[in-house]
C-alpha atoms as an extended CHARMM CRD file, in Angstrom:
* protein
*
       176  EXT
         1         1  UNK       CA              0.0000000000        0.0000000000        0.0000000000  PROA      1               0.0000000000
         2         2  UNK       CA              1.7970000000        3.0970000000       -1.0460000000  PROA      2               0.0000000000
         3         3  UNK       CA              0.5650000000        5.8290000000        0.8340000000  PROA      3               0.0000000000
         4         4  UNK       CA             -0.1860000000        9.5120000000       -1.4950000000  PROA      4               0.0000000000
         5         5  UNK       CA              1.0950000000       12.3760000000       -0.4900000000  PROA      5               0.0000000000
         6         6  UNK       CA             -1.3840000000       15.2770000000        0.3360000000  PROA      6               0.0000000000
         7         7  UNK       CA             -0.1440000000       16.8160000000       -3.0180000000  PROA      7               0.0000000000
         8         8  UNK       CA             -0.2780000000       13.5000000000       -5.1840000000  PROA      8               0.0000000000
         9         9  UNK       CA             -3.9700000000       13.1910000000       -4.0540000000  PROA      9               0.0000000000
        10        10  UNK       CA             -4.9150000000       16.9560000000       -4.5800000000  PROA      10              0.0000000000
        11        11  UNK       CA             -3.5700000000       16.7540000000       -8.4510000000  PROA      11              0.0000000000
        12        12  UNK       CA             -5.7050000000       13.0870000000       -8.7190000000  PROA      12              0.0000000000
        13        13  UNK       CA             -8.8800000000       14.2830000000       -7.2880000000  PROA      13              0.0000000000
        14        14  UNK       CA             -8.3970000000       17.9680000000       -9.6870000000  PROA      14              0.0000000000
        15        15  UNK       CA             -7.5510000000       15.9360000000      -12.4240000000  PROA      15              0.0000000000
        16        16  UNK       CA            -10.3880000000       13.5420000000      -12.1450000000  PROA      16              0.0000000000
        17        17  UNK       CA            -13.1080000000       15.9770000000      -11.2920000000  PROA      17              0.0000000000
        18        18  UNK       CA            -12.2480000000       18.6860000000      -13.7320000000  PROA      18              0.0000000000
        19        19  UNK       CA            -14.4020000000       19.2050000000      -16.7900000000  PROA      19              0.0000000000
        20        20  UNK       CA            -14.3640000000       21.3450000000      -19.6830000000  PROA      20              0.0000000000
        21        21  UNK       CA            -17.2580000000       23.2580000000      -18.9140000000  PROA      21              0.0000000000
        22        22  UNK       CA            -15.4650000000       24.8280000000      -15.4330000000  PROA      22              0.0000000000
        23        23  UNK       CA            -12.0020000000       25.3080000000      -17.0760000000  PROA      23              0.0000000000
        24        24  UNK       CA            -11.4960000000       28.6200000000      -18.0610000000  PROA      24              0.0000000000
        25        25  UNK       CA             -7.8270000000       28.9950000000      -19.5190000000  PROA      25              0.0000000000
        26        26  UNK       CA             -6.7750000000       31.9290000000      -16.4820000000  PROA      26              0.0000000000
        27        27  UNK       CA             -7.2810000000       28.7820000000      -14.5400000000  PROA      27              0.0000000000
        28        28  UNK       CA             -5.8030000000       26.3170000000      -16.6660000000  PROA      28              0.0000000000
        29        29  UNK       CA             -2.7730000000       28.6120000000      -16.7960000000  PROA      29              0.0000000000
        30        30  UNK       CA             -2.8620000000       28.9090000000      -12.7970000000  PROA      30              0.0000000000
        31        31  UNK       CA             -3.2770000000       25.1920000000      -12.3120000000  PROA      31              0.0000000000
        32        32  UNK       CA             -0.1650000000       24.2700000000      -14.4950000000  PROA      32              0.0000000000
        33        33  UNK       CA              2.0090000000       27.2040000000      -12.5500000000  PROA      33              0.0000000000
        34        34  UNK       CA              0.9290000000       25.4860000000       -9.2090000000  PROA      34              0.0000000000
        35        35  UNK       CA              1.7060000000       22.1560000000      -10.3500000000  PROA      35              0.0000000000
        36        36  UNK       CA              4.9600000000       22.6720000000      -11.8260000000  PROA      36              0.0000000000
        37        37  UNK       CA              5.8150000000       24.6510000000       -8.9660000000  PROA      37              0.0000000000
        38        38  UNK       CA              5.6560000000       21.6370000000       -6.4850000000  PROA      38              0.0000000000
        39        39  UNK       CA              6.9110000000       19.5740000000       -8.8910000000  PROA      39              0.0000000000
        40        40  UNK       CA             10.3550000000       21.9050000000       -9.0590000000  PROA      40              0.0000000000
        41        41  UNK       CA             10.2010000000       22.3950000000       -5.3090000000  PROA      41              0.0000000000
        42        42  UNK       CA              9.9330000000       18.0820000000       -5.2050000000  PROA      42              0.0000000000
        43        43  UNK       CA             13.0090000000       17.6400000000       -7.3440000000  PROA      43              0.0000000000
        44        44  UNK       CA             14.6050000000       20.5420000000       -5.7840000000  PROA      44              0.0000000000
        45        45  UNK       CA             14.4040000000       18.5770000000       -2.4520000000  PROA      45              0.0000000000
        46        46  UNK       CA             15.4240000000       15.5370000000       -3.8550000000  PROA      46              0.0000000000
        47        47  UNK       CA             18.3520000000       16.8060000000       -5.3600000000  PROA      47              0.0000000000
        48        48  UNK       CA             19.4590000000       18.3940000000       -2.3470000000  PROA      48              0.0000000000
        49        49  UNK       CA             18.7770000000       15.2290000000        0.2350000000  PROA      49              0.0000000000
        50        50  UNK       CA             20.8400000000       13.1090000000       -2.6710000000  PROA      50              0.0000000000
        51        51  UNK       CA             23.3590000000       16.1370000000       -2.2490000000  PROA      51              0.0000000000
        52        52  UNK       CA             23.5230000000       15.6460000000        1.4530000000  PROA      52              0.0000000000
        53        53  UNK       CA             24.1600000000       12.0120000000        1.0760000000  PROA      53              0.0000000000
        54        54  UNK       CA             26.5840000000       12.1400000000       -1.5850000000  PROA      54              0.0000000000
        55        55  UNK       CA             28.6860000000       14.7100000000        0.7120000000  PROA      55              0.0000000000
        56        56  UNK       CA             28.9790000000       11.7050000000        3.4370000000  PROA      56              0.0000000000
        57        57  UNK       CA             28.9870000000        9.4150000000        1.4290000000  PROA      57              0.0000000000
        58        58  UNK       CA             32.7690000000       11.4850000000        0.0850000000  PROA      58              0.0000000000
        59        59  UNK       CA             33.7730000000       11.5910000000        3.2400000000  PROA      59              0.0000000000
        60        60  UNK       CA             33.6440000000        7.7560000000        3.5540000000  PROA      60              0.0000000000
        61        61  UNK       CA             35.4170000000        7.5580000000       -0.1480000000  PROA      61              0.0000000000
        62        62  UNK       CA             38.3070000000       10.1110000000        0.9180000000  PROA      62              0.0000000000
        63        63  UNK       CA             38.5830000000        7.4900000000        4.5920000000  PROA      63              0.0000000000
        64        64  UNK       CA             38.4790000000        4.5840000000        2.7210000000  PROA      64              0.0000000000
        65        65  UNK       CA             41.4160000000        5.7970000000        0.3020000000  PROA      65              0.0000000000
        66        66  UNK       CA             43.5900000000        7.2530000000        3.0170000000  PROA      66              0.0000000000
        67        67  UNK       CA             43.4490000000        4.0070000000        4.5150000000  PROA      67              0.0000000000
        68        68  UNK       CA             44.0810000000        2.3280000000        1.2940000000  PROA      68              0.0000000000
        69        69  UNK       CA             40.3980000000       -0.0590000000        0.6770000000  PROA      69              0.0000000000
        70        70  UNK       CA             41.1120000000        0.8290000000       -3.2770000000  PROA      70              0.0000000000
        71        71  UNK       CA             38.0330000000       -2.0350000000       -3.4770000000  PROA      71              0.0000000000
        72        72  UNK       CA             35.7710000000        0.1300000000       -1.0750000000  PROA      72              0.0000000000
        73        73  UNK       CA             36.3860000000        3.6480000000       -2.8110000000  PROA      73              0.0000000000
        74        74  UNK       CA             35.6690000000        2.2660000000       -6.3640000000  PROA      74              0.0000000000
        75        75  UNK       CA             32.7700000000        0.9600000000       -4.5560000000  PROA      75              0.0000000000
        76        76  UNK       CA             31.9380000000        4.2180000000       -3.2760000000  PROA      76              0.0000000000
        77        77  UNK       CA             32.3420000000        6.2650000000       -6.1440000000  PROA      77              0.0000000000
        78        78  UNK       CA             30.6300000000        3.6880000000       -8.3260000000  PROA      78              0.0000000000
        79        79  UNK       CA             27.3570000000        4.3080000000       -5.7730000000  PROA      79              0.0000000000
        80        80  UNK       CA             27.6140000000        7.9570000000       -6.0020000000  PROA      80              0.0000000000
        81        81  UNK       CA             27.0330000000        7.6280000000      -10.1170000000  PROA      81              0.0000000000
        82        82  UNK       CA             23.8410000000        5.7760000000       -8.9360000000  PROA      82              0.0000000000
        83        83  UNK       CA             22.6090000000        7.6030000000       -6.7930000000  PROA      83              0.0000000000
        84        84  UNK       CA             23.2940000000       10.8320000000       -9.5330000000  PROA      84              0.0000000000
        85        85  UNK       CA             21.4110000000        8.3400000000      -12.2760000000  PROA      85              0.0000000000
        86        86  UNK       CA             18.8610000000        7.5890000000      -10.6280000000  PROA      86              0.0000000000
        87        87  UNK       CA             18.3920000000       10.9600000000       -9.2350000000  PROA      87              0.0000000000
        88        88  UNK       CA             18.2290000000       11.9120000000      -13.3440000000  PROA      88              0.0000000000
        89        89  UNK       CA             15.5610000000        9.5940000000      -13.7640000000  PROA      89              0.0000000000
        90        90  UNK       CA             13.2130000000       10.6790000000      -11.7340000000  PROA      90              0.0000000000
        91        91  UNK       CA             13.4490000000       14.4290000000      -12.4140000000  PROA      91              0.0000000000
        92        92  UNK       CA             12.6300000000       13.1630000000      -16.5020000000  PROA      92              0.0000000000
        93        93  UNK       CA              9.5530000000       11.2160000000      -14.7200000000  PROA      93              0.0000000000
        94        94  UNK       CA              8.5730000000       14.4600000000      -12.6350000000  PROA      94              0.0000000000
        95        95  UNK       CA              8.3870000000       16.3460000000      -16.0940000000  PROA      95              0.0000000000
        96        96  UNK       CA              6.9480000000       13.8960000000      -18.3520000000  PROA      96              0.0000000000
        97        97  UNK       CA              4.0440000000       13.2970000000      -15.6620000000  PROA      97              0.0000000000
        98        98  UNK       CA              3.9490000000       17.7960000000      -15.7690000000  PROA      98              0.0000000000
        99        99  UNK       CA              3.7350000000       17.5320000000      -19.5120000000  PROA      99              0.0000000000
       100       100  UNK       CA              0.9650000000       14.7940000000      -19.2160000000  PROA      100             0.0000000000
       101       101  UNK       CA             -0.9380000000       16.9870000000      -16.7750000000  PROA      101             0.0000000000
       102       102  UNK       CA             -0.5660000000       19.7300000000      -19.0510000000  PROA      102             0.0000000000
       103       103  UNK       CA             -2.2350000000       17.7070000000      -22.1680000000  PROA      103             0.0000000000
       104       104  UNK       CA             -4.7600000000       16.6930000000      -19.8870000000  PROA      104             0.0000000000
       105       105  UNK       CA             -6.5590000000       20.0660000000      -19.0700000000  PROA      105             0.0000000000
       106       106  UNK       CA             -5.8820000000       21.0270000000      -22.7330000000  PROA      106             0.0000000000
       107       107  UNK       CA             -7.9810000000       18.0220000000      -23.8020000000  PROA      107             0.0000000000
       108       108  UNK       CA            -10.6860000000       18.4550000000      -21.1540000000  PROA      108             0.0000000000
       109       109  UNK       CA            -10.8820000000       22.2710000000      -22.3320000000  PROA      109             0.0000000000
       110       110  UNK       CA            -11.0440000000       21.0920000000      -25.7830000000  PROA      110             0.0000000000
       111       111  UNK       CA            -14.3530000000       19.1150000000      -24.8850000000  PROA      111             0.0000000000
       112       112  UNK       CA            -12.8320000000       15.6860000000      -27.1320000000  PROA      112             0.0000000000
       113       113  UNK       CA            -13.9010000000       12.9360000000      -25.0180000000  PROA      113             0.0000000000
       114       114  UNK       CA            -11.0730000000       11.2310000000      -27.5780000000  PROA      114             0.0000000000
       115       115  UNK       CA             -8.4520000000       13.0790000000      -26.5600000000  PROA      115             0.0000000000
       116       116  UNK       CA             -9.1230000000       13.4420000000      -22.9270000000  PROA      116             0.0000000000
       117       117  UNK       CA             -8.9650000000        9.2470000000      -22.8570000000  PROA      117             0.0000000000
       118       118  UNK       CA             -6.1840000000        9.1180000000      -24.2140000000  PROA      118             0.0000000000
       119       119  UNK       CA             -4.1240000000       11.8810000000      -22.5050000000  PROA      119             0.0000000000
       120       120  UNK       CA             -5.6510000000       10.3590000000      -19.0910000000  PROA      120             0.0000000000
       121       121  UNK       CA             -4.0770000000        7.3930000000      -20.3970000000  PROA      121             0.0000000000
       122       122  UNK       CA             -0.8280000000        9.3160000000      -20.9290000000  PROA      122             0.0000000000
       123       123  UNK       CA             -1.2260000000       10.3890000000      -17.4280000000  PROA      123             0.0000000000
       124       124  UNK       CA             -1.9460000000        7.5020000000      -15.6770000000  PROA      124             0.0000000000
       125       125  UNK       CA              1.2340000000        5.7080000000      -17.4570000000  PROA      125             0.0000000000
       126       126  UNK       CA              3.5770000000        8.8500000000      -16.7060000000  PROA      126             0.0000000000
       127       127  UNK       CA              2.1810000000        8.8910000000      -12.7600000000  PROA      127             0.0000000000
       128       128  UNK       CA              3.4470000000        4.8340000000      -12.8730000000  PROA      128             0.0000000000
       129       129  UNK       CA              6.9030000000        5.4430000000      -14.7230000000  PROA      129             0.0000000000
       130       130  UNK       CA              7.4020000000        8.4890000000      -12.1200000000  PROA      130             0.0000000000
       131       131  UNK       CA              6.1800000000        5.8110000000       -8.7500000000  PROA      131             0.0000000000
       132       132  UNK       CA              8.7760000000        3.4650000000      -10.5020000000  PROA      132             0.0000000000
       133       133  UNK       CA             11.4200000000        5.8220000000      -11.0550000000  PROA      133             0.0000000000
       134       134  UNK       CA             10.4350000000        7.3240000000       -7.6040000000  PROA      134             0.0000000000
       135       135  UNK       CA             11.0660000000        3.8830000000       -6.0340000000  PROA      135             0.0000000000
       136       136  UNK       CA             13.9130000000        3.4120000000       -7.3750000000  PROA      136             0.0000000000
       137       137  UNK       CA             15.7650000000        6.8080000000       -6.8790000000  PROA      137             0.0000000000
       138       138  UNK       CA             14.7680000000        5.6700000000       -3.3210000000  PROA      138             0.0000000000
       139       139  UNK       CA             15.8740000000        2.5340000000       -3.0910000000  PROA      139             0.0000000000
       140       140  UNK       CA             19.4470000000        3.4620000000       -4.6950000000  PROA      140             0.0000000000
       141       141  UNK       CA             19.7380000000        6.0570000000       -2.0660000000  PROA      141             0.0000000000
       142       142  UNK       CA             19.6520000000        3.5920000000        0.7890000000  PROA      142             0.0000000000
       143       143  UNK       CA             21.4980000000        0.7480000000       -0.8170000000  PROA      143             0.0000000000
       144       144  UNK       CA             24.1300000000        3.0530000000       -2.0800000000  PROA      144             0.0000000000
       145       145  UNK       CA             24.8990000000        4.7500000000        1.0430000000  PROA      145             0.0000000000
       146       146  UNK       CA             24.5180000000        1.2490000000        3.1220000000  PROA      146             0.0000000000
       147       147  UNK       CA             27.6040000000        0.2710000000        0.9480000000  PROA      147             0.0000000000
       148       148  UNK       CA             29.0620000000        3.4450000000        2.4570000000  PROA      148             0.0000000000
       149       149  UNK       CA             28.6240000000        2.6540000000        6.0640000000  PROA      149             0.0000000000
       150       150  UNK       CA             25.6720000000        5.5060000000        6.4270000000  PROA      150             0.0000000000
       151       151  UNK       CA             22.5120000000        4.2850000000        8.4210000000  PROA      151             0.0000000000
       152       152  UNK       CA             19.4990000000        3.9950000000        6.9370000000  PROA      152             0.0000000000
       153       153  UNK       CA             18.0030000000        6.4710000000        9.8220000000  PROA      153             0.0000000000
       154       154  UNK       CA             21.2660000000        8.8680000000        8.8840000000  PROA      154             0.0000000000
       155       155  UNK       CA             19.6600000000        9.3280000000        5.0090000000  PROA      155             0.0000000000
       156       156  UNK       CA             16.1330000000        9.6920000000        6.7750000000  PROA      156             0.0000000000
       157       157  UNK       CA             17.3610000000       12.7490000000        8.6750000000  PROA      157             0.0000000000
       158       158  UNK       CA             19.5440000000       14.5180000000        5.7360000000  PROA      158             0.0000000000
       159       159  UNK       CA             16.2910000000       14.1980000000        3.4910000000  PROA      159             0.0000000000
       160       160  UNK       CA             14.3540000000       15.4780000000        6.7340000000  PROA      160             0.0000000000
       161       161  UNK       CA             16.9100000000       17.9380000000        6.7690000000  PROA      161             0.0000000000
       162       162  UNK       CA             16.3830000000       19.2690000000        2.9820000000  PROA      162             0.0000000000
       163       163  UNK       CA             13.0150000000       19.1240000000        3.5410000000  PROA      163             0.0000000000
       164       164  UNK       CA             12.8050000000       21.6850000000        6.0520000000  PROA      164             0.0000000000
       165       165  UNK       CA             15.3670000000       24.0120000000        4.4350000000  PROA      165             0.0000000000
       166       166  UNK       CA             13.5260000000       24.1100000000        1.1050000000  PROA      166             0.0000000000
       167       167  UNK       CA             10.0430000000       24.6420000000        3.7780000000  PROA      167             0.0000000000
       168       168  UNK       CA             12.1680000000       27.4130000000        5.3790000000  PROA      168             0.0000000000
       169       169  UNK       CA             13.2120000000       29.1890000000        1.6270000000  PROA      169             0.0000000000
       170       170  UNK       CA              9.9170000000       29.4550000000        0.7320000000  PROA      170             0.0000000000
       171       171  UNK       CA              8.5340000000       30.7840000000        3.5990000000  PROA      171             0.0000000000
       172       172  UNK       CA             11.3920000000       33.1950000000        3.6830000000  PROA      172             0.0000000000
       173       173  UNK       CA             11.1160000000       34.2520000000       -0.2000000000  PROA      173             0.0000000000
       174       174  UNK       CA              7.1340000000       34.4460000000        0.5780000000  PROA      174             0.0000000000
       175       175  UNK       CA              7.9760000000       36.8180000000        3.1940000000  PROA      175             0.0000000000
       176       176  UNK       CA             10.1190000000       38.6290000000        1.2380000000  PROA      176             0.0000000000
């Protein structure tokens, strides 16, 4: 049972209820901005809990090479690149499901029942590639830096971490 996040169910539950008739383009336009907006501020704090990891995750390369595990700082290095990857992958997911999202309200505005299947079909597949990619990304993450000697709870708290700093930016640009 994979659990949605508040924002995953608010974009389902728009995207399912909206119709052409109550989709004006102003609010087509605003829906899009708000949606890619989480989606940057999602990859944003992905990138920078993958950042946080890869940073002590060096720190275990640059021990393991003073003390001369060649074997372990190959390994190291070699799990940074997949964490990086996978880290890739998911950000392409992220905008692909955007872009389907985007075709989406452009076919329900249209009024072609035609079109709306099939870009809710679009959707649909580009939600599952970005849960796949998503589990992946995650999964790398915590295998990779196991390798490196990093607890599992230790990569919990640095993505905590990022979390809260990219909360804490946007309050502060809000603010501003």
């Amino acid at each position: 049972f994979k659990q949605k996040t508040a924002y995953e169910m608010r974009i389902s539950d728009w995207s399912s209820d909206v119709c052409s008739s109550d989709l004006s383009q102003s609010r087509y336009e605003s829906e899009v901005e708000a949606s890619n907006a989480a989606q940057t501020i999602r990859i944003a704090q992905d990138a920078e809990g993958a950042k946080l990891v890869q940073e002590r995750m060096q720190t275990e390369y640059e021990l393991a090479k003073a003390q001369g595990n060649t074997a372990k700082a190959e390994q190291i290095r070699a799990n940074q690149q997949a964490i990086a990857t996978a880290l890739e992958a998911k950000a392409t997911q992220e905008k692909k499901v955007a872009s389907a999202k985007e075709q989406l309200v452009q076919a329900k505005i249209s009024g072609d029942q035609q079109k709306i299947a099939e870009a809710e079909a679009n959707m649909a597949q580009a939600q599952s590639d970005r849960d796949v990619a998503e589990k992946e990304f995650k999964e790398t993450v915590k295998s990779s830096a196991g390798n490196a000697g990093i607890a599992s709870e230790e990569v919990d708290q640095m993505y905590l971490d990022a979390r809260k700093t990219g909360i804490q930016q946007l309050i502060d640009e809000n603010q501003s």
